[in-house]
N, C-alpha and C positions, 0 to 999 in steps of 0.2 A: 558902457552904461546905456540900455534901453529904458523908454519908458514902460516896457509891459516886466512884470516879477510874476516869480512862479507861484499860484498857491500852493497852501500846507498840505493840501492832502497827498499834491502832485511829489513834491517835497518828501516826504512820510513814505509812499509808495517807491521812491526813489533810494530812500534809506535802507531799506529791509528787502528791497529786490524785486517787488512785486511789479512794479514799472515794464510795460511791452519793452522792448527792444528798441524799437525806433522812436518811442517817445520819448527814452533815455537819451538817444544821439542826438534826439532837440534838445534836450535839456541842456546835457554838455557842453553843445556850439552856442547855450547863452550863456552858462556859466562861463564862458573864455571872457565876456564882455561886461557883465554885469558883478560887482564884486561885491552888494549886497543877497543876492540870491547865492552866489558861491560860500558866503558867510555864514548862511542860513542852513546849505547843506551841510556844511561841516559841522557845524553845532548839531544837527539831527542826525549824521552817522556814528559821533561819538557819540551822544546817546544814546542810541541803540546796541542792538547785540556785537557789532563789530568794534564799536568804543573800544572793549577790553582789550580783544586783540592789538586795535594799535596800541593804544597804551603801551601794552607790552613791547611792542615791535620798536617804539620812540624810546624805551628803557634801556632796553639792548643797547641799540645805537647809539644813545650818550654814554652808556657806561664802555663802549667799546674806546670813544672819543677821546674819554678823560684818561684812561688807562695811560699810567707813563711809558711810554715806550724805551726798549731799550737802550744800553750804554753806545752800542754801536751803531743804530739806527739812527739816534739824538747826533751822533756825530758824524754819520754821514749826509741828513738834513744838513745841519750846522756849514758842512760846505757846500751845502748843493746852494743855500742862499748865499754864503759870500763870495764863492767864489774862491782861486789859489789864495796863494798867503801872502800876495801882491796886496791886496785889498780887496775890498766889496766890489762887486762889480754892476756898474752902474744901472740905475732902471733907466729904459730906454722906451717913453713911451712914442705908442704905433701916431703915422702921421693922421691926421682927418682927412687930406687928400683920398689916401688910399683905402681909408675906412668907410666914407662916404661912396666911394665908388665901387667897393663891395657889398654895400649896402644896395645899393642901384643895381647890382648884377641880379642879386638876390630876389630883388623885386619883378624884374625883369623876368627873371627863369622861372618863376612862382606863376606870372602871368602867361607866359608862352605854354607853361606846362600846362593851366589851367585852361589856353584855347582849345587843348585838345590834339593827337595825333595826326588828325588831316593837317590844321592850319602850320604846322612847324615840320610837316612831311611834305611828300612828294606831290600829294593834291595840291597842296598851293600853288606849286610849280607850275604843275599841266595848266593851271586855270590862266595863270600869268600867259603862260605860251598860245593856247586855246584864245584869250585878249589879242594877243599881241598877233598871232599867225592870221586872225581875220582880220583885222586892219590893214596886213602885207600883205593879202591874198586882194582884197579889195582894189587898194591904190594900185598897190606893183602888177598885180596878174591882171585885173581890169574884171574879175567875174561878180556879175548882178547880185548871182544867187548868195554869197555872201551872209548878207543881212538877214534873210527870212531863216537862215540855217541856223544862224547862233541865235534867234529868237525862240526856235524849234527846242535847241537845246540849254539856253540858260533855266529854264524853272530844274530842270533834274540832275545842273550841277552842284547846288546845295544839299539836294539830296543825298547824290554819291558824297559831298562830306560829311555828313550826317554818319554814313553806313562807314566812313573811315574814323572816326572821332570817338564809338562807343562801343564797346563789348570786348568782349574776349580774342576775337581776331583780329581788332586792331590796338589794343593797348596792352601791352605786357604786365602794368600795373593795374590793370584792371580790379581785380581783388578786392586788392587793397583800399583803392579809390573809392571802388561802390561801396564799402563798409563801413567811411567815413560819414560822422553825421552830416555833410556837405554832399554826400552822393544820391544816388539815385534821379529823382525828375530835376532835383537843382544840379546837380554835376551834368546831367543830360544837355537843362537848357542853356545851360554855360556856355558847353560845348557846339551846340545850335546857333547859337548867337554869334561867338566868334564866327562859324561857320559862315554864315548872313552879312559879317560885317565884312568877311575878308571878299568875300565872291561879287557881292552888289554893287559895289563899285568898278569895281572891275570889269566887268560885265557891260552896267551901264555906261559908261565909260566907252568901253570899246565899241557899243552902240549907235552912240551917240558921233565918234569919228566915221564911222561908215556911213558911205554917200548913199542915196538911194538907190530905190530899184532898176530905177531907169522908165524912159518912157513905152517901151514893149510890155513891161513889165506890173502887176498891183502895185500901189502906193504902200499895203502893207499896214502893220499896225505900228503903232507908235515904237520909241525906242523903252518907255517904262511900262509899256502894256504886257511886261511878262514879270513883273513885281508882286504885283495881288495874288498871280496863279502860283509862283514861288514860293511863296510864303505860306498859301494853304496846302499844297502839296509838300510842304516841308514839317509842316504840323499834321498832314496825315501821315505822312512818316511815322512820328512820333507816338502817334494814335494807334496804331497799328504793330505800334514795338511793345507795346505792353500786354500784345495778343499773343505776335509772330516773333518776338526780337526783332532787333535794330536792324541787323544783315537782312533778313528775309522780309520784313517790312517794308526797306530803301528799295528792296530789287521788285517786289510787288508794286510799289508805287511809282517807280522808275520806269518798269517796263510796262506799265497801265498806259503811263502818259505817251511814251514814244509808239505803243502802238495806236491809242486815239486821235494822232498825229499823221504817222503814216499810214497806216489802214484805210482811211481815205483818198491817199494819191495813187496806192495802187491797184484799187478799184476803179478808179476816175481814166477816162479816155478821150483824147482829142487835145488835151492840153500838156503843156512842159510839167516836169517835177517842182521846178522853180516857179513858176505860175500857179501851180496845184499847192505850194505851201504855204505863199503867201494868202492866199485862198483862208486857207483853212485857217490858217495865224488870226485873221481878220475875226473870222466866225469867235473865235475862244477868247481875242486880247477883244478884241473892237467894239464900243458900244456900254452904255449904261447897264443893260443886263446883263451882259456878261460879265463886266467887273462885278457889278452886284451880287450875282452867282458865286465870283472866286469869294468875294469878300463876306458874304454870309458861312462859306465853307468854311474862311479863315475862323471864323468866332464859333463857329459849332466846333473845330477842332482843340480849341482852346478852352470852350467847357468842356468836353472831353475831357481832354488834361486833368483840369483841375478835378473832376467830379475823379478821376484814378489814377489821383496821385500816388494814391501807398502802393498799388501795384508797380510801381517803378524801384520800389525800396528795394527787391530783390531780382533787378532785373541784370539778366547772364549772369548771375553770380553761382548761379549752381550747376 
């Protein structure tokens, strides 16, 4: 039950067919919730032209219901409910232990399926290990560069989930998915989110256990100074999938950023590569305008979004 109901006319258009497409599969995904508006439809399809139809189709089916069935049929029923000529055999209702706890699976699989193919595949993995390998390169091996590396690369590991999480090359369901009134930019940003929620901690996290640069070494930008640039590079992703697709959008976006990254250390002379990136790290995380920069990008990619949303309604789908 929502507070918002459909009007008549929306209603009306919905009955006789006239209704676009996608504004059908919003209707549907409130009709699951609202059982005054579900109420409303059904009264307006049977009066309309398809009324009769069912009518008919609801006749059938009871008159097929009541039909007595036959002498042999009656008495193979007859024992399938009692049972041998021992007796009835008893009803045996299911425990709630086990009913509840499939209930909890269901919910469970519903959710994992809804993060998306990256988060319940092999990206999560690499990203766990990608966490965990520079924290053990850090302490154990003793190398500076460490830190500046994986600050280099967390904003374009969201990305590559991104470009694992949507389309036709990475979900087999796909199809199906995107035609649900739940798909397009809302299955998208689902999938995004999860994407965000699995990687950022993780990350920052792994961050935040690495020592610093050391004293040869830039101080470097902070450990959350690669969050703002993340986040709007992950929404041009998204921006750029309703031009490019998902695939070629993540890898445009992906490969923008690591060459604006390193394109300057291998032009630069006189200094280490590890010197040279923290360098530039500083330039992009470090400072009010710069965040300000990521963070105005963040919100122009996000009206973006919203201003072509419907463009995502049929996106890789054909």
């Amino acid at each position: 039950m929502t507070g918002w109901h459909a009007p008549d006319d929306l209603v009306t258009r919905y009955a006789d067919g006239s209704l676009p497409e996608t504004d059908a599969w919003s209707l549907e995904k409130h009709l699951e919730r609202c059982g005054p508006c579900a109420a409303r439809v059904s009264h307006t399809v049977r009066a309309g032209a398809a009324g009769q139809v069912l009518a008919e189709v609801r006749d059938a089916v009871l008159t097929a219901v009541r039909e007595p069935a036959p002498a042999g049929t009656a008495a193979s029923a007859a024992r399938l409910r009692t049972g041998p000529a021992a007796g009835p055999v008893p009803d045996r209702a299911p425990a709630a232990a086990p009913r509840a706890a499939r209930a909890f699976g269901g919910r469970f699989a519903r959710i994992l399926w809804a993060a998306g193919p990256a988060v319940r595949g092999t990206w999560a993995g690499a990203v766990v290990l990608v966490a965990l390998g520079a924290v053990a390169l850090a302490h154990a091996g003793g190398w500076a560069g460490v830190r500046p590396l994986l600050l280099a690369l967390a904003p374009v590991v969201p990305v590559a989930g991104v470009a694992l999480s949507y389309g036709r090359h990475a979900d087999p369901l796909h199809e199906i998915a995107a035609a649900a009134p739940s798909g397009g930019l809302r299955l998208l940003l689902t999938r995004t989110a999860a994407v965000l929620a699995f990687s950022t901690p993780c990350l920052t996290v792994a961050g935040l256990l690495l020592p610093s640069s050391g004293a040869r070494l830039p101080a470097g930008p902070s450990t959350a100074g690669w969050l703002l640039p993340g986040l709007a590079l992950t929404l041009a992703s998204l921006v750029l999938s309703g031009y490019l697709g998902c695939r070629t959008a993540t890898a445009v976006v992906g490969g923008g950023w690591l060459l604006a990254v390193s394109a300057p250390l291998l032009a630069a002379t006189g200094t280490s590569l590890t010197a040279g990136l923290g360098e530039q790290l500083s330039l992009y995380f470090t400072g009010a305008a710069s965040q300000g920069c990521w963070a105005a990008a963040t919100v122009l990619c996000a009206l973006l979004l919203a201003a072509r949303r419907t463009a995502y309604d049929r996106l890789e789908t054909m």
